[in-house]
LUMKE-516158 format. One record per residue (C-alpha): residue number from 1; residue in one letter; x, y, z. Coordinates in nm, 2 decimals. Layout:
<pts>
PT    i  aa      px      py      pz
PT  NUM   A       X       Y       Z
...
</pts>
This chain:
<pts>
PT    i  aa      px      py      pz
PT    1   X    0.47    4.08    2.09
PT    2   X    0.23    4.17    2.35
PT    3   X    0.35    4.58    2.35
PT    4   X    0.34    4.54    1.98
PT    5   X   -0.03    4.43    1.94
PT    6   X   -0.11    4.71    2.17
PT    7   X    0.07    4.96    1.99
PT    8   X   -0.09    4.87    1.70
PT    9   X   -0.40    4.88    1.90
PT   10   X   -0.31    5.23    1.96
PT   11   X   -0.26    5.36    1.61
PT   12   X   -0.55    5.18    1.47
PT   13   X   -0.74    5.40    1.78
PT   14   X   -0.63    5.73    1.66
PT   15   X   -0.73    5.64    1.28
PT   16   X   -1.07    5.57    1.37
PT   17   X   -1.07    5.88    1.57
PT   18   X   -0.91    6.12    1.30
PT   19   X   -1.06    5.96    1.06
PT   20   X   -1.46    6.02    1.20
PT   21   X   -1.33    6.32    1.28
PT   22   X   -1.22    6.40    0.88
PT   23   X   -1.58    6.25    0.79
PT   24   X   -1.74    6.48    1.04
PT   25   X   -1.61    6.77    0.88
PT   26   X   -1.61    6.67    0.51
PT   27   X   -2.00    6.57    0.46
PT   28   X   -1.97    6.60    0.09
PT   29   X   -1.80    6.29   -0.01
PT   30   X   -1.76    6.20   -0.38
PT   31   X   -1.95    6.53   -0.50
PT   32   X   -2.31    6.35   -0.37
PT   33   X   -2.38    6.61   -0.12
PT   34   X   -2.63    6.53    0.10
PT   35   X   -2.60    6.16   -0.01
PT   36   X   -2.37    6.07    0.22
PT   37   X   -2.39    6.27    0.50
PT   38   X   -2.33    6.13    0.79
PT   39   X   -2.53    6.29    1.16
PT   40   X   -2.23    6.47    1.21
PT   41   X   -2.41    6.60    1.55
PT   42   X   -2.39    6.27    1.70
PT   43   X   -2.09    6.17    1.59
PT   44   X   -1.96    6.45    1.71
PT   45   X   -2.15    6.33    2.07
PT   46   X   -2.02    5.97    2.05
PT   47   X   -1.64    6.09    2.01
PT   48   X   -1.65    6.38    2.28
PT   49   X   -1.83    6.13    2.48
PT   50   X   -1.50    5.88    2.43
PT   51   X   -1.23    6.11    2.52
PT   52   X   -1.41    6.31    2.80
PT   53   X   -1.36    6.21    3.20
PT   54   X   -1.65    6.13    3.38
PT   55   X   -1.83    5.91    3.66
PT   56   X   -1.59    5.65    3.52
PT   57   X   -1.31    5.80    3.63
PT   58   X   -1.44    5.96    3.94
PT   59   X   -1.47    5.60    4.12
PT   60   X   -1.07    5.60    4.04
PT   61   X   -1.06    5.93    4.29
PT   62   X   -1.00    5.74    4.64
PT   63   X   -0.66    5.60    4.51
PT   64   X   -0.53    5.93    4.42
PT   65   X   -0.27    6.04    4.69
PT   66   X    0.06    5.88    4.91
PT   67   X    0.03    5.49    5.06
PT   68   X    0.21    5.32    5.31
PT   69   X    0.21    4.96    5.15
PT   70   X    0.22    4.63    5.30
PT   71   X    0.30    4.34    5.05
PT   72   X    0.23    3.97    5.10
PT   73   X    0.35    3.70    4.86
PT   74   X    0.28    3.32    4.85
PT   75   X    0.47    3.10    4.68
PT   76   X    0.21    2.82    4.69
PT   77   X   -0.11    2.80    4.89
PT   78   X    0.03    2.60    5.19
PT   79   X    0.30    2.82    5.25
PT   80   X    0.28    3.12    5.48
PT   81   X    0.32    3.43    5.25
PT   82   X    0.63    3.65    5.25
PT   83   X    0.58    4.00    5.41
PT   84   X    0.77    4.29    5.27
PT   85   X    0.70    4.71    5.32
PT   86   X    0.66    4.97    5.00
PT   87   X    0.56    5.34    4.93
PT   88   X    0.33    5.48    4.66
PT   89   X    0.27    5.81    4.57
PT   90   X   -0.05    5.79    4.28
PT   91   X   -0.15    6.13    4.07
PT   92   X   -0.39    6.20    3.81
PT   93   X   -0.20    6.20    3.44
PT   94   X   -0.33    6.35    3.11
PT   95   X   -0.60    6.58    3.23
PT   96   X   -0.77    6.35    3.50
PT   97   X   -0.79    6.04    3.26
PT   98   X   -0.56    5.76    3.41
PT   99   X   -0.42    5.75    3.76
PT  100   X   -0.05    5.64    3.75
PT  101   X    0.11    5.49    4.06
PT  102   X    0.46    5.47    4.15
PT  103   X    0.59    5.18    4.39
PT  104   X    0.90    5.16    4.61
PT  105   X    1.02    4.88    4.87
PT  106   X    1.10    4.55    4.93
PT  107   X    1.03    4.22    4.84
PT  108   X    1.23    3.89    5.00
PT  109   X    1.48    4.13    5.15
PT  110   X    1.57    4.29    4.77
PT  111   X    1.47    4.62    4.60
PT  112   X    1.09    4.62    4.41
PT  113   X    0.94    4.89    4.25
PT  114   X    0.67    4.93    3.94
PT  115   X    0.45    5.14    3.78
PT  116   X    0.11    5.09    3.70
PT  117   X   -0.19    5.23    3.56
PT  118   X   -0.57    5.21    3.62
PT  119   X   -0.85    5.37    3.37
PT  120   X   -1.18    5.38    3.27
PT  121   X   -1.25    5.37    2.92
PT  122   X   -1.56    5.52    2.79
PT  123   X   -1.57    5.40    2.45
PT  124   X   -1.59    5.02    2.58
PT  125   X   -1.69    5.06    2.94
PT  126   X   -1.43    4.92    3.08
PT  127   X   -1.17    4.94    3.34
PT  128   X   -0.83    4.88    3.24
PT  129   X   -0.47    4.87    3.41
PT  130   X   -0.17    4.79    3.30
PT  131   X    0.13    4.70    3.55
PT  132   X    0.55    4.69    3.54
PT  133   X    0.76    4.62    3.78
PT  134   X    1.13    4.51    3.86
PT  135   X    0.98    4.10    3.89
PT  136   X    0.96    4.04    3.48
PT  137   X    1.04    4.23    3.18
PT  138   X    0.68    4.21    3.05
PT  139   X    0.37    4.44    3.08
PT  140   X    0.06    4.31    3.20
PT  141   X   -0.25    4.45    3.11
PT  142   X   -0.60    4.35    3.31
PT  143   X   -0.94    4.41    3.14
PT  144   X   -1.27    4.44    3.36
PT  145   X   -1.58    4.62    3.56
PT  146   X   -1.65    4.75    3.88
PT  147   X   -1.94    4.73    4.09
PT  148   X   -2.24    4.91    4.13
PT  149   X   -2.10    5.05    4.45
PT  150   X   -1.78    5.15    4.34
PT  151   X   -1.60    4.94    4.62
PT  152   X   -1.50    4.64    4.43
PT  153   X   -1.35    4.57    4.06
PT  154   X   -1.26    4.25    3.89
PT  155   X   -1.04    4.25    3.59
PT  156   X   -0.84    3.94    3.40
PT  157   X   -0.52    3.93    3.25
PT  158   X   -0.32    3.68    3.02
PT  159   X    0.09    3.64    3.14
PT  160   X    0.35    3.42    2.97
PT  161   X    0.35    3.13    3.17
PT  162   X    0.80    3.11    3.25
PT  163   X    0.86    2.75    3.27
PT  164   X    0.59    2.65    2.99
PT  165   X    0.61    2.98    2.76
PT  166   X    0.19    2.91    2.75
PT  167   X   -0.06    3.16    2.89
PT  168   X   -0.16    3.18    3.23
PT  169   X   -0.48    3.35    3.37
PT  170   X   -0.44    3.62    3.61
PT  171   X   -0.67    3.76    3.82
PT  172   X   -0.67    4.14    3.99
PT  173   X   -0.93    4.18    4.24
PT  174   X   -0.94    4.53    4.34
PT  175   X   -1.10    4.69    4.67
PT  176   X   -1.16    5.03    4.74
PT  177   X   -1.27    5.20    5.09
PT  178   X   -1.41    5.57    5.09
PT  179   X   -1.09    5.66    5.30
PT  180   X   -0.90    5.60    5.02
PT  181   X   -0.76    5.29    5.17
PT  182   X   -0.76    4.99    4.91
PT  183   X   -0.65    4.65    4.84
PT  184   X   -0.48    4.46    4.54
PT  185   X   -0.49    4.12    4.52
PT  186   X   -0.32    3.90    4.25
PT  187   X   -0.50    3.56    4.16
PT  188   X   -0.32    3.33    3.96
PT  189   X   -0.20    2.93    3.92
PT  190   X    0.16    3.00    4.00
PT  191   X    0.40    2.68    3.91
PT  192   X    0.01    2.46    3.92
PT  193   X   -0.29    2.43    3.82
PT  194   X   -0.49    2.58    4.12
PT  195   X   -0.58    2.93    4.15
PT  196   X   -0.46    3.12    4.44
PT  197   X   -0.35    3.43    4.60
PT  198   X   -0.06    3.48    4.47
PT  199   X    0.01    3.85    4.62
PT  200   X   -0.18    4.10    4.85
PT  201   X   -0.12    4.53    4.88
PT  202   X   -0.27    4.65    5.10
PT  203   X   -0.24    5.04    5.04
PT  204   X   -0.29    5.27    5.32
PT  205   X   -0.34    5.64    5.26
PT  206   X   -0.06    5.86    5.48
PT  207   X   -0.21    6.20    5.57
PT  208   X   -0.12    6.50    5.43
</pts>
């Protein structure tokens, strides 16, 4: 349900989109010219301004490129965490808009990989992600901000909870170095109530 919603999402997007678009370009409307014409001029700002990369996006430009990746897990706070090794190669998709990463390696001693995706959305301000891999069948998909400095970003996501079928908070707390070198961290309440670190990448940039 949670793809559907967003496709829907999607769709109801591109309506608004074509739809100021039409209005934009039609300012007669109902043979009252004049009447109801809208300031086509900054409408015309507001949705350029939507679909057009900017500073937003630039912050994304230190995770561009090929990671060694080192991968911690913890199945509970007391326990010491699981270490595992991965790959990811991360590009710029659809004209410098969203940076997709591809993951490859191991986690307890069996094949991992996912996707994911990290963006900047003008229209809301926001920085969003969304994130698949070969651990669940589901998509999640983190809303949040970044700091001032560009270093840091903190965005919250809703998973199905396995064992209860309720919704669980999740937490991805993103840090970036000017190297290129970031972190991921996963905050969650596992089989509990607590929040905890639930899994740590730590990306290292290989050189080219």
């Amino acid at each position: 349900m949670r793809y559907a919603g967003n496709t829907v999402q999607s769709f109801a997007a591109l309506a608004i989109i074509l739809g100021a678009i039409l209005f934009i370009a039609s300012p007669v409307v109902g043979g009252n010219a004049g009447k109801n014409a809208a300031p086509s001029a900054v409408n015309a700002q507001a949705i350029e301004g939507a679909m057009t990369p900017g500073e937003g996006q630039k912050r994304l430009e230190p995770m561009v490129g090929s990671f060694d990746v080192k991968i911690r897990t913890w199945a509970d706070p007391s326990s010491p965490p699981v270490e595992s090794q991965a790959t990811s190669i991360s590009a710029w998709v659809l004209g410098n808009r969203y940076v997709q990463s591809m993951l490859s390696g191991y986690l307890h001693d069996e094949p991992f990989s996912g996707i994911g995706y990290i963006a900047y959305d003008n229209a809301s301000e926001t920085y969003q992600a969304a994130w698949m891999d070969t651990g669940s069948t589901g998509i999640t998909w983190y809303t949040g901000s970044m700091g001032e400095s560009g270093e840091s970003a903190i965005m919250k996501a809703n998973v199905t909870n396995p064992l209860t079928s309720k919704p669980s908070p999740i937490e991805l707390r993103l840090s970036i170095a000017e190297n290129g070198d970031h972190m991921s961290e996963v905050w969650g309440q596992g089989y509990g109530t607590e929040t905890f670190k639930m899994m740590e990448l730590r990306y290292t940039k290989t050189k080219q």
